[in-house]
N, C-alpha and C positions, 0 to 999 in steps of 0.2 A: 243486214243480218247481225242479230248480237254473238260475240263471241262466247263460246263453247268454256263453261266453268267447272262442268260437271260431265262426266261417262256413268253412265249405269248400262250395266250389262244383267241380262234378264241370264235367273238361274238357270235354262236351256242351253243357253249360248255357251256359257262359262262350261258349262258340263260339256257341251261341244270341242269346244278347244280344249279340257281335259281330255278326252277320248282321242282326239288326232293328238297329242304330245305323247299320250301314250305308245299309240299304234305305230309314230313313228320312231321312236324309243326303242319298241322292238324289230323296227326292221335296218335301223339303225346304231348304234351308241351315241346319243347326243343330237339326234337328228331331229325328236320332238322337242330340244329345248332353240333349235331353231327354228323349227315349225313356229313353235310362240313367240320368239323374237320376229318373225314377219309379222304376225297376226299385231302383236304391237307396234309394227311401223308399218303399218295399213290403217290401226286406229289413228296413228298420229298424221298422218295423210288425210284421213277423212275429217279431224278438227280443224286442219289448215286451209282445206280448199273442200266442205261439206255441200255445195252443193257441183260438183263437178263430176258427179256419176247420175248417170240418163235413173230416172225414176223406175222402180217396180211398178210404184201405186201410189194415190194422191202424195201421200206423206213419207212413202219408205222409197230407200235408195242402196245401192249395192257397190260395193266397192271390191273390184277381185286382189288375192295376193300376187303377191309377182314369183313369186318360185313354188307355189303350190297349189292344187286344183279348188281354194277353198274362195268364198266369197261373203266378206262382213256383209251383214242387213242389218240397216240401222233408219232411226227415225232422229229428223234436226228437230228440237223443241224449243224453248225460249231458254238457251243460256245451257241447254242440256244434249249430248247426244247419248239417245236408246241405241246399243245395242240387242239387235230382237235374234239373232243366228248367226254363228259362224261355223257356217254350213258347209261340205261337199259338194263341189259344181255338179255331178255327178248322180249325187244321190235327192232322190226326190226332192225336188228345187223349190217345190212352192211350199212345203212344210211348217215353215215362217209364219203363214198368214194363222194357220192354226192359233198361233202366240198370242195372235191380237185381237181375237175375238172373248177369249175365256176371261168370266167375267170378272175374276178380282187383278186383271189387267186393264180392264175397260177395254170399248172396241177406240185402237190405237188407230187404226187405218184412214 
């Protein structure tokens, strides 16, 4: 497997992770800037050992945080990791696939 030179996160996702920093922002002080501090050492887990979480679907994989109910969806490419959702375990879980069909995404799946 080639190593990981690139992270692209799909503008869904980013606005995903905007929204949990917020929401824990207010139920907290400073608790959504550690909400993102996971979310970033979950990406950096999933460049080092990408294909170590059991597959959604041919190409996608899910990796959960360790201190919050949330779990990256991302796709390995050549030299590339998609970010496609960093979603709420919780909240309608298969949401993602949506991502990957619309067509100035191509079907990713």
């Amino acid at each position: 497997m080639a190593q990981v030179k690139q992270v692209i996160i799909l503008a869904a996702a980013e606005a995903e992770l905007l929204e949990g920093v917020a929401y824990y922002n207010q139920q907290s002080e400073g608790l959504g800037f550690e909400f993102a501090a996971e979310v970033q050492r979950t990406i950096e887990r999933i460049i080092r050992y990408p294909l170590a979480w059991n597959p959604l679907s041919k190409r996608t994989r899910r990796c959960r945080t360790n201190r919050f109910p949330y779990g990256v969806i991302y796709q390995i490419r050549i030299e590339e990791l998609l970010i496609v959702s960093i979603m709420h375990m919780k909240r309608e879980p298969d949401s993602w696939r949506n991502r990957l069909s619309r067509p100035q995404e191509g079907n990713l799946d």
